[in-house]
Structure formats: structure tokens, C-alpha cells
C-alpha positions as CSV (number, residue, x, y, z in Angstrom):
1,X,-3.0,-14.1,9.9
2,X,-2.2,-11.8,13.0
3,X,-4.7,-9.7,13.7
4,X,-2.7,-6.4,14.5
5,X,-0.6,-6.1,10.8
6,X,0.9,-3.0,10.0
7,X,1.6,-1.5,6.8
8,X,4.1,1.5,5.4
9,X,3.2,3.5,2.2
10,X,5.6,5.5,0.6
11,X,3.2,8.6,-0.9
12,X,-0.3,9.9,0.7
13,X,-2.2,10.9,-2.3
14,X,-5.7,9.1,-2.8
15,X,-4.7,5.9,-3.7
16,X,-2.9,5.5,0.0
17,X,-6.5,7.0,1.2
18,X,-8.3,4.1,-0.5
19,X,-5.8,1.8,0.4
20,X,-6.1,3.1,4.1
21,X,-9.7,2.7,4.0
22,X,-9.7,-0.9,2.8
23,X,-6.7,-1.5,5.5
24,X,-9.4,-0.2,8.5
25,X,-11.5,-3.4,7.8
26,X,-8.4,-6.1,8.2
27,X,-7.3,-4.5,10.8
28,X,-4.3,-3.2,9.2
29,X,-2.6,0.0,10.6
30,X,-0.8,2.2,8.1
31,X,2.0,4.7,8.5
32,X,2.5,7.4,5.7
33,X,5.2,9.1,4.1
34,X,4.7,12.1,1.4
35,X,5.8,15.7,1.0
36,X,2.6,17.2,1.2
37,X,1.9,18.4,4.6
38,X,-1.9,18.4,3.9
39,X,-1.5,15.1,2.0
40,X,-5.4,13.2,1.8
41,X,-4.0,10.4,3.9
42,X,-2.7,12.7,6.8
43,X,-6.2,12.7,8.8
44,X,-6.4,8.3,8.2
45,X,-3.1,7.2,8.2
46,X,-1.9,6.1,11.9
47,X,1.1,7.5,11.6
48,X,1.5,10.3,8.8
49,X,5.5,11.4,8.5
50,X,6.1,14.6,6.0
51,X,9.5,13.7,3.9
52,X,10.5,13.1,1.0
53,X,10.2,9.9,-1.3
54,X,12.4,10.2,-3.6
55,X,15.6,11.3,-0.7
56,X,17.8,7.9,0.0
57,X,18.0,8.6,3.7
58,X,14.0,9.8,4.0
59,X,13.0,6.6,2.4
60,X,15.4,4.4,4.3
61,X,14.7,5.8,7.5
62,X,11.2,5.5,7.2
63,X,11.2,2.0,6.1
64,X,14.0,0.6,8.4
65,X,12.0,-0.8,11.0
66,X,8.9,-1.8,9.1
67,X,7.6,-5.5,8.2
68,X,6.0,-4.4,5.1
69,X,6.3,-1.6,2.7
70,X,4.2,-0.6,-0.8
71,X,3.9,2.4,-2.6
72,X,0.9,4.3,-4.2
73,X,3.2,6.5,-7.0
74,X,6.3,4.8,-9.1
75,X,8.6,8.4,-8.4
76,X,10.1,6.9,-5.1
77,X,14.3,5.7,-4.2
78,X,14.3,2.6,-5.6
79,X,18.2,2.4,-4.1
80,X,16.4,2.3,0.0
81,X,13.7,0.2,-1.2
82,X,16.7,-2.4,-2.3
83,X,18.6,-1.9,0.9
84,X,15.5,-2.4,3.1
85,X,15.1,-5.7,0.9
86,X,18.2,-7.0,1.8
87,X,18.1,-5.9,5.4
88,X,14.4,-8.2,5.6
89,X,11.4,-5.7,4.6
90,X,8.8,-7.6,3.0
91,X,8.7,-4.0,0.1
92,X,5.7,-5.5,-2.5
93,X,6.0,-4.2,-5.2
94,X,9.7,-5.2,-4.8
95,X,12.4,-3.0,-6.0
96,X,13.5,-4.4,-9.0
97,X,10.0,-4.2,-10.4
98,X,9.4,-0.4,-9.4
99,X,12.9,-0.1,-11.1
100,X,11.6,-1.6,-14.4
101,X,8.6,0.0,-14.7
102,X,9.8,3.8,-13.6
103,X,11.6,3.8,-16.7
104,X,9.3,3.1,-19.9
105,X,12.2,2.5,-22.0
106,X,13.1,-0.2,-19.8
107,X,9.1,-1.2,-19.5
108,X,9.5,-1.9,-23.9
109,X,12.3,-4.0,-23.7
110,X,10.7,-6.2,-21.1
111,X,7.8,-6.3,-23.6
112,X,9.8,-7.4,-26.2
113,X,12.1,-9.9,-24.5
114,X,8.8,-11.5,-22.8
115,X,7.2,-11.4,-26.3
116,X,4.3,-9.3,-25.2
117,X,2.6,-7.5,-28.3
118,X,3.5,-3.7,-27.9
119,X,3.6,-1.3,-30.2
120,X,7.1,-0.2,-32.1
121,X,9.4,2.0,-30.7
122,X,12.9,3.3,-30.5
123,X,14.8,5.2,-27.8
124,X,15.8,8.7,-28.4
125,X,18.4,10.2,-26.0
126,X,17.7,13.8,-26.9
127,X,15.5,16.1,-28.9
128,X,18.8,16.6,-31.3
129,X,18.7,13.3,-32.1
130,X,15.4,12.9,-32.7
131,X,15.4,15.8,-35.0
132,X,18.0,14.1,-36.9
133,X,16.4,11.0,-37.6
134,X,14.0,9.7,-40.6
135,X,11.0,9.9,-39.6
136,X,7.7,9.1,-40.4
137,X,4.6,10.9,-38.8
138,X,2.7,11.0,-36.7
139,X,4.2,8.9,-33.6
140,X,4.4,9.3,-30.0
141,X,7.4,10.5,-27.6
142,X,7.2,9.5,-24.0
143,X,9.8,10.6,-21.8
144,X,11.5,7.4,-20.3
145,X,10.9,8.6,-16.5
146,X,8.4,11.0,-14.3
147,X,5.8,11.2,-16.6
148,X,2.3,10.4,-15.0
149,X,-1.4,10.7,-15.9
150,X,-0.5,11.7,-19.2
151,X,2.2,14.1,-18.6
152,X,5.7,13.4,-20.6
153,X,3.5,12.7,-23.3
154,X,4.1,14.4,-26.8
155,X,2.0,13.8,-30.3
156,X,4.1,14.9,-32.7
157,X,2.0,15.0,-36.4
158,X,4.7,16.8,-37.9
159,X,8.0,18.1,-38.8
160,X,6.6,21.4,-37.3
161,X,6.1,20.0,-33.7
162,X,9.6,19.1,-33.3
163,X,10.7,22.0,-32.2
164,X,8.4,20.9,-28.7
165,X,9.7,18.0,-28.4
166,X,10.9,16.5,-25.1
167,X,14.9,17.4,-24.9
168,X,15.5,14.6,-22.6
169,X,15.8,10.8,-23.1
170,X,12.7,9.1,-24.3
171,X,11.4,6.8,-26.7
172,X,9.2,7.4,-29.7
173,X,6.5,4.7,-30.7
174,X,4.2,4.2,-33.7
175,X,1.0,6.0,-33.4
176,X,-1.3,3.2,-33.0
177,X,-5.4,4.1,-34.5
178,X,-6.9,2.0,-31.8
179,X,-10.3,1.1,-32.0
180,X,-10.6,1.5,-27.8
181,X,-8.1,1.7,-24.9
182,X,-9.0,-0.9,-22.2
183,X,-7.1,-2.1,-19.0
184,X,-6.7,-5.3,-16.7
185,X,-6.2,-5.2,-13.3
186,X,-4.1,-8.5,-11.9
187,X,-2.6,-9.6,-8.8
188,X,0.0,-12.1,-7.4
189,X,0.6,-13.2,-4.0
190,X,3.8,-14.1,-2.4
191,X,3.0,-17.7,-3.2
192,X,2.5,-17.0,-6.7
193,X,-1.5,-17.4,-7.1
194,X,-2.7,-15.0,-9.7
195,X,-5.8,-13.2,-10.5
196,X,-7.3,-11.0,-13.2
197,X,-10.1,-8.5,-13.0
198,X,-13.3,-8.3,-15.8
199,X,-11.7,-5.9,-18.7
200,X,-13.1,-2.3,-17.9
201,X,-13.3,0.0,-21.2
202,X,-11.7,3.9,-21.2
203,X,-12.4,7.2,-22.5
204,X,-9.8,9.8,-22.0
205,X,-10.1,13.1,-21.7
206,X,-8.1,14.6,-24.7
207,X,-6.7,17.5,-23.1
208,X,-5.8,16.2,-20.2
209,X,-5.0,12.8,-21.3
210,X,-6.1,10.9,-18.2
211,X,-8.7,8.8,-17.6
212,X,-12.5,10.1,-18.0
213,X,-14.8,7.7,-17.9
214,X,-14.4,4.0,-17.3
215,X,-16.5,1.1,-18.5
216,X,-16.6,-2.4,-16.4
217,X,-17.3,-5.1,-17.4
218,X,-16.8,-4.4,-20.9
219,X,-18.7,-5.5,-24.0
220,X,-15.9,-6.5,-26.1
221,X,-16.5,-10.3,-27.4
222,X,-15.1,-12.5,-24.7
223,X,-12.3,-13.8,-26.8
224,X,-10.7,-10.4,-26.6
225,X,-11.1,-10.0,-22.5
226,X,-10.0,-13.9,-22.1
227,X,-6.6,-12.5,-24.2
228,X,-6.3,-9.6,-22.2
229,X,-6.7,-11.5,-18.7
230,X,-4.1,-13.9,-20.4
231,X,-1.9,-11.1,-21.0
232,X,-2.1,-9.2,-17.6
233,X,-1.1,-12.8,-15.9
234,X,1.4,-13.4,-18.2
235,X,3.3,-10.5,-17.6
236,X,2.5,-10.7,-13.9
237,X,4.5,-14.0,-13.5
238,X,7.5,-12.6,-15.9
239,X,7.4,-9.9,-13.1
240,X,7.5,-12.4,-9.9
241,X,5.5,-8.8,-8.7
242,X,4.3,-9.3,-5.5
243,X,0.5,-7.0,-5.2
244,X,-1.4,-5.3,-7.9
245,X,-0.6,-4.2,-11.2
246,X,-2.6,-2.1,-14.0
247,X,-1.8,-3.6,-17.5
248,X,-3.2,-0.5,-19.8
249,X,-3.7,-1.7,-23.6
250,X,-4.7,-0.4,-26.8
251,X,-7.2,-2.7,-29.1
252,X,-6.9,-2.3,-32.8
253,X,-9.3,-1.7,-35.6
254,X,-8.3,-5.2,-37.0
255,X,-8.6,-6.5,-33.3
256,X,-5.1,-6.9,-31.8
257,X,-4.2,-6.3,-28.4
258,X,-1.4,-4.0,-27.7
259,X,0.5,-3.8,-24.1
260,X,0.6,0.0,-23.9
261,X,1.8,0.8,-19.9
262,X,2.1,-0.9,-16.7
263,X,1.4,0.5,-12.8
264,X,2.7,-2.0,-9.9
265,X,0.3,-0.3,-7.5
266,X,-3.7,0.4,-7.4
267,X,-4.6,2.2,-10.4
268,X,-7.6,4.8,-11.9
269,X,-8.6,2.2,-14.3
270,X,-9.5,0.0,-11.1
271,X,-11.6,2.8,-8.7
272,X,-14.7,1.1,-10.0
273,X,-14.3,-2.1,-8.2
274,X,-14.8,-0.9,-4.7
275,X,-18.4,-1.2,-5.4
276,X,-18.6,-2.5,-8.4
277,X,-16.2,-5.6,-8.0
278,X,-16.9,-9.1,-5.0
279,X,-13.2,-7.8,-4.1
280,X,-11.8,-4.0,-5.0
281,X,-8.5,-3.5,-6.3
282,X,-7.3,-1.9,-2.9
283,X,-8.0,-5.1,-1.2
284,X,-6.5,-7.6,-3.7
285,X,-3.5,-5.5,-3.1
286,X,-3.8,-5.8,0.8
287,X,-4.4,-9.5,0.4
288,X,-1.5,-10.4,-2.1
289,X,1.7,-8.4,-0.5
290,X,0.0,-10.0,2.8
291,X,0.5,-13.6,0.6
292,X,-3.4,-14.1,1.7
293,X,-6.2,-16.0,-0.4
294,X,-6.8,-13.7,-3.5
295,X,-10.2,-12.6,-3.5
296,X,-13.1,-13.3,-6.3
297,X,-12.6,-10.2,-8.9
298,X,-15.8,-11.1,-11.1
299,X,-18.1,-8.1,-11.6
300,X,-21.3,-7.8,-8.9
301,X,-23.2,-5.2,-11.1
302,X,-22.4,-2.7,-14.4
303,X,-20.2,0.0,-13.3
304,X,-19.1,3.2,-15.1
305,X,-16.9,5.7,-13.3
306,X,-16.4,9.0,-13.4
307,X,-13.4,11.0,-12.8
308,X,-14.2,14.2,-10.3
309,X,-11.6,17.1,-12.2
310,X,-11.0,20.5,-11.3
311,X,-13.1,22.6,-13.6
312,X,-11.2,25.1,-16.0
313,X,-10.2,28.5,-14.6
314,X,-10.7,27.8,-10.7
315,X,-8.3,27.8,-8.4
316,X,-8.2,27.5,-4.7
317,X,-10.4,26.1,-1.8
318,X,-12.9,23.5,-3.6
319,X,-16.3,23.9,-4.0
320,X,-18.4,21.2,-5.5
321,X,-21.5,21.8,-7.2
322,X,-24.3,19.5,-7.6
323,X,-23.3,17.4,-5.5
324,X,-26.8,17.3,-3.4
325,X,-28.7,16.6,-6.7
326,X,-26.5,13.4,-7.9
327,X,-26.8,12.1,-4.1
328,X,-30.4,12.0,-4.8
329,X,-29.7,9.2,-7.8
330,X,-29.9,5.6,-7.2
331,X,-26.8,3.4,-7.2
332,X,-24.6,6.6,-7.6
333,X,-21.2,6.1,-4.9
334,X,-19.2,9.3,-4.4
335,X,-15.2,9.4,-3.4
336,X,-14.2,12.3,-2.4
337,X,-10.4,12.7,-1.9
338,X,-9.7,15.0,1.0
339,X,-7.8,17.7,-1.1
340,X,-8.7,21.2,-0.2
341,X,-7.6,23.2,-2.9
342,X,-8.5,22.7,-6.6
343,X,-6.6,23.5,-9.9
344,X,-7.4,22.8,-13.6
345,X,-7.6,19.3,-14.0
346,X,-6.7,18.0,-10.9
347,X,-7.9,14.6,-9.6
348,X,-10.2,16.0,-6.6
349,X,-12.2,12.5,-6.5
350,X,-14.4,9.5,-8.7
351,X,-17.9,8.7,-8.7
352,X,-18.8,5.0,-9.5
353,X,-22.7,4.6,-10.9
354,X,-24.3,1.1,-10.7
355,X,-27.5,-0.1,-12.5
356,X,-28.2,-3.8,-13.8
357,X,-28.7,-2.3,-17.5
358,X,-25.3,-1.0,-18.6
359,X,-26.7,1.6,-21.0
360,X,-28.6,3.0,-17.6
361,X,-25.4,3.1,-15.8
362,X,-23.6,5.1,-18.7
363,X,-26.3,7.4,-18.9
364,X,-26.7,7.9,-15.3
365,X,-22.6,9.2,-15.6
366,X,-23.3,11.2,-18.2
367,X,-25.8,13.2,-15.9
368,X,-23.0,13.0,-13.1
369,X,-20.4,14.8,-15.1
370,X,-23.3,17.1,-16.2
371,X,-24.1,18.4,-12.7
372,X,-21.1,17.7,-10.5
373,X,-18.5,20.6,-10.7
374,X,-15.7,21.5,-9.0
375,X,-15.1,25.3,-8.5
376,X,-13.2,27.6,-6.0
């Protein structure tokens, strides 16, 4: 390994902060690109560049004289990231994958060709078409591309709610009663060694539909996590992906696994294991689109974490309450993600709580999301 590697990341958000921050200790020197002129990567990154990621020539340009290229959102120009490929950019996750999983129509059939339990769906091109189908309710409509931390998501219960539907291509999938929605984080090197993380258990907040409060590891019998581990690794080498990839699932009441979503890139469901993990999810990544050693995933301690939201009807410069009294608790890690304004239910950081006894962990949580606010 050299010791002066450098890195481009198309998007600044807080997953290229993490990533930046877990970069720092191999040495690794990162250049950004994002939109957002006061992006939370700007004061890390090496090199930050405002531009577009979704604009051909932004993206190319950018990537052009780089070694090796990721991403830390899906929404980028899949078109550059397949010229750079074929002009010798190592781009991990590689194009084709990004390409797959942007659209989640695409994402089903790949469940279904690879014989990966999902649940049943069917691909509507409009809301006039959906209308004029037999239907039975309630079911889901995703919108096949853009949608993110659970927007382009519709429940529709009735013949009523139709008239909200998405008018734009999508798919519609049975409305599963799950028991508990769970995730896998996996990597794969360059050289094809794979590696699954513990199987973390999540709440979601049902407003926002996005990620609350994560579990890890989780109590399920170990049947279920060796079948979800099975699964993420499975669908890892169908991919050939190259780096890390969130396999979200659904568990039944009668104890089936379902493949809900994948994300080729570090993921919420993963934010525990920077403490909580031997090896975090940001520096699997590092180490697989590297084609490095994978590093040991197993748990070091019960973690829970807590997502840091911007608290109903505040808006503007952030303010965050209590946070002096939960730095007074034991085992209790703060990430805070450099964004100076707040908004309704925006991602402003995560907390991760450790304690040997996992019922102590999830009780210290529930005393962080008592007292930690964010205001403005």
C-alpha cells in the first residue's frame, strides 16, 4: 500500500465527513464535489470543488484525472462515471452497480432474477395507470428513482389515497406486516473477499420514515442473522460491487426474510460501528475499493444509535440542547455533522450509546433522545 493514496467523492454530505475522517488515519487524502457551498465536508476535505453531480461534464471533469472515485448519495451521472471507467478510474461502487440500484424498479428485477426473497411488486408507469388497475389494499408505491430517506414513498390503504399518488413511473409492492426491519452491512474487495457485519435492528420514525433508533447486535435467534449475513453476501457477489453496501430487510411475523432496498455506499443503518464495531463501516469501505485485507466486523460492545433530527417548527442556525447533560453519560459518542442550519427533520448528526448490558444501552438512548434537541 502507498502511503500517500488519494481519494475523490462525488457528494459532501456527512457520510463523505465520516468517510473523510476514517481516510485521515490511512493517510488517505480526499477531494470533494457537491453543490452545497457550505457542504459538512468543505472544512475536511483536501480539496472541496462546488459543482454539480448529477451535470455529465461536472462529474467528468472532476473525475478525469483521479485514481479512485466513490460516492456517498446514489443521485450522481452514472454516464461520466462509465466514461472515467473506460478511460482507467478505479470508480467503486462501479457504474453499472450505481445504475442498478438508482432505479428500484431495476433493483426488483435483480431480486428476482438472483432469486433473492423480496416482496411482490409490479411496475406502474403513471398514476393513470395505476388508478386503472385491480387492486387490492393496502400496498406500497415507490417511485423507481430519487427517492431517499423515505421520500418517494406512498402508503396507499385505499381507493381514497389515489388521488396522491406518485404520477411518475414507479412500482407498487405488497404491504408486507413485518414483525421488525433489520439491515446487513457487507463488503467486497477488488479481489472478491467478502464480509458481513452483526444484523443491527431498526425503528423508524413514522413520519419521517427514516431511521430512528438502531439496534446492534441484534437479538434475533442466530438462525435468522446467519440468513441475513448469507443474503447480504449473496447479493454482494451477484453485484461484483466493489466497497460497501446496505442490504435493508423486512422479517416477517411467520419469520421470513425479505430483501427490501439496497445502498452501494456507507449507510445510517451502519453509523453505529465506528465505536461500536473492531472495523466501522467507513473503513471497510476505505479498505475494500483500496482491494486491502477486509477488516473484523464482529461487535466490540452493545450499541444503539440515535438519529440527531431537527426538532419540529425550527428553522435556521442550530442550536442543540442538552447536549452538556448527555456528555456527562458514560459510553455516550456524539457526531455532530457540521450543518449550520436546521429544518424539520433534517439529519443534523447520531449519537451511538455503549454499555455491556443491552437493555442499559437502550435505555441510556432513550434518555438521549429525551434531552438532546435541536432548535434554532
Amino acid at each position: 500500500m502507498q502511503g500517500d493514496l488519494k481519494l475523490s467523492i462525488l457528494g459532501g454530505g456527512q457520510l463523505g465527513r465520516m468517510l473523510i475522517q476514517e481516510a485521515i488515519n490511512f493517510n488517505i487524502s480526499c477531494r470533494v464535489l457537491d453543490p452545497d457551498a457550505d457542504a459538512p465536508c468543505k472544512s475536511i476535505a483536501h480539496e472541496f470543488i462546488q459543482g454539480s453531480i448529477t451535470d455529465f461534464d461536472t462529474v467528468y471533469s472532476f473525475g478525469k484525472n483521479a485514481t479512485h472515485l466513490t460516492i456517498e448519495i446514489e443521485k450522481v451521472n452514472v454516464d461520466a462515471l462509465e466514461k472515467l471507467e473506460k478511460e482507467g478510474v478505479n470508480v467503486y461502487p462501479q457504474s453499472r452497480v450505481i445504475r442498478l440500484i438508482q432505479d428500484k424498479g431495476t433493483q426488483k428485477h435483480f431480486f428476482k432474477e438472483n432469486d433473492i426473497p423480496t416482496a411482490s411488486f409490479e411496475l406502474i408507469g403513471n398514476r393513470q395507470e395505476l388508478i386503472s388497475k385491480q387492486l387490492n389494499f393496502p400496498f406500497i408505491q415507490k417511485l423507481r428513482k430519487d427517492g431517499y430517506d423515505g421520500k418517494g414513498v406512498y402508503k396507499v390503504r385505499s381507493e381514497a389515497d389515489l388521488t396522491d399518488a406518485f404520477d411518475a413511473p414507479s412500482l407498487i409492492e405488497e404491504w408486507i406486516d413485518f414483525k421488525q426491519e433489520v439491515a446487513v452491512m457487507v463488503a467486497r474487495n477488488e479481489s472478491g473477499e467478502t464480509k458481513a457485519f452483526p444484523l443491527v435492528e431498526m425503528d423508524f420514525n413514522p413520519h419521517l420514515n427514516l431511521v430512528e433508533f438502531l439496534v446492534s447486535p441484534s437479538e434475533l435467534p442466530k438462525t435468522i442473522e446467519e440468513e441475513a449475513q448469507n443474503l447480504a453476501e449473496k447479493i454482494a457477489q451477484k453485484l461484483q460491487i466493489v466497497g460497501i453496501l446496505a442490504v435493508e430487510m423486512f422479517l416477517t411475523k411467520d419469520g421470513k426474510l425479505l430483501v427490501n432496498e439496497l445502498a452501494p455506499r456507507p449507510h445510517n443503518s451502519g453509523h453505529h460501528s465506528i465505536e461500536g464495531n473492531y472495523t466501522s463501516q467507513f473503513e471497510q469501505h476505505l479498505r475494500a475499493i483500496f482491494n486491502l485485507p477486509l477488516g473484523d466486523t464482529e461487535s466490540i460492545n452493545h450499541a444503539v444509535m440515535v438519529n440527531v433530527l431537527g426538532e419540529d417548527g425550527f428553522e435556521g442556525i442550530a442550536v442543540y440542547e442538552g447536549l452538556e447533560q448527555i456528555l456527562k453519560m458514560s459510553g455516550v459518542y456524539v457526531h455532530l455533522y457540521g450543518k449550520k442550519f436546521t429544518k424539520p427533520g433534517r439529519k443534523m448528526g447520531h449519537v451511538t450509546i455503549l454499555d455491556e448490558e443491552r437493555e442499559a444501552a437502550i435505555a441510556k438512548a432513550r434518555k438521549v433522545q429525551e434531552l438532546l434537541k435541536v432548535k434554532a
